[in-house]
C-alpha positions as CSV (number, residue, x, y, z in Angstrom):
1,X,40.8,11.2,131.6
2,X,40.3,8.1,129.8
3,X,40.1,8.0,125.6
4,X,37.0,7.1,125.5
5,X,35.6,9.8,127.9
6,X,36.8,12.4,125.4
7,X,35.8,10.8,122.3
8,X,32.7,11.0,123.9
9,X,32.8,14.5,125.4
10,X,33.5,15.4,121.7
11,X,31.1,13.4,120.0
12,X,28.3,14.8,121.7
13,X,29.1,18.3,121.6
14,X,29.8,18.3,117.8
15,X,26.6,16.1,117.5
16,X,24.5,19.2,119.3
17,X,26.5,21.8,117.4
18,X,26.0,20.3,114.0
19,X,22.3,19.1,114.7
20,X,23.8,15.8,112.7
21,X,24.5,12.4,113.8
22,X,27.9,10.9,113.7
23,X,28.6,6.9,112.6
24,X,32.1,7.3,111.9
25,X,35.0,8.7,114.5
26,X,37.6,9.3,111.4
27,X,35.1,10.9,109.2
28,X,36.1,14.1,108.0
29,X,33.8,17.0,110.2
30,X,35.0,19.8,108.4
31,X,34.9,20.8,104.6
32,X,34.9,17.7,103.0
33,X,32.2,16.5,104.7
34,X,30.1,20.1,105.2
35,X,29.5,18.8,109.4
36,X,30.8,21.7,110.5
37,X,30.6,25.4,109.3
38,X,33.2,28.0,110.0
39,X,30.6,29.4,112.8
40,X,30.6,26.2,114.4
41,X,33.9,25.5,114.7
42,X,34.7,28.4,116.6
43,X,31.8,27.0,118.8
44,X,33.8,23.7,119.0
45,X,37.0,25.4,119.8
46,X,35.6,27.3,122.9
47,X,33.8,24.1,123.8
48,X,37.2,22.0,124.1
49,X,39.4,25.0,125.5
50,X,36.3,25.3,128.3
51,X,36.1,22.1,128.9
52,X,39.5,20.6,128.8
53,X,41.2,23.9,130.0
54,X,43.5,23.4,127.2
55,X,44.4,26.4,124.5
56,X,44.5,25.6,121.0
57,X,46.5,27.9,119.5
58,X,47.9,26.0,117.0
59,X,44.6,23.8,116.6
60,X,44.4,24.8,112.9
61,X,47.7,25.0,111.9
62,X,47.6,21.9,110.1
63,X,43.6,21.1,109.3
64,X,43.8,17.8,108.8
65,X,45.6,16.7,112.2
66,X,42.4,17.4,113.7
67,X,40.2,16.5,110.8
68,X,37.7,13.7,112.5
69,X,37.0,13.1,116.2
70,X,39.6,10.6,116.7
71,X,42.1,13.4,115.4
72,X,40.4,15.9,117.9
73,X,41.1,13.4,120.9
74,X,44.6,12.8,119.9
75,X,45.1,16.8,120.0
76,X,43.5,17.1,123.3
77,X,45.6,14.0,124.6
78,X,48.6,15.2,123.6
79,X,47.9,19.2,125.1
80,X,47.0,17.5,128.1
81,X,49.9,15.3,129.1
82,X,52.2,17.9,127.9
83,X,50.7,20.1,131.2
């Protein structure tokens, strides 16, 4: 799957969670930024392990790793080349 297929697979999902728009692919969707409440992040992580049959176990381990959508796709790259 191409990079830009995720970013995109992403964007729109967190885009309907959210109800916001988003401009910026490094912006910060989590606290900093109030995007994404804890409710929707669990949404988010289901979404991505469903639709990427990937797990994120350690998806939160380090917060800002996967701190913007660009982060997000580099996460999901890397869990899917390692299968």
């Amino acid at each position: 799957m191409l990079r830009e297929e995720i970013i995109l697979i992403v964007k729109d999902e967190l885009e309907a969670i959210a109800k916001k728009s988003i401009n910026d692919l490094d912006e910060d969707i989590f606290f900093k930024s109030r995007f994404l409440d804890s409710l929707n992040m669990l949404n988010l992580i289901i979404f991505i392990e469903c639709r990427f049959n990937i797990r994120l176990e350690s998806f939160f381990i380090d917060r800002e790793k996967v701190s913007s959508i660009n982060k997000i796709t580099d996460y999901i790259e890397k869990e899917l080349t390692q299968r």
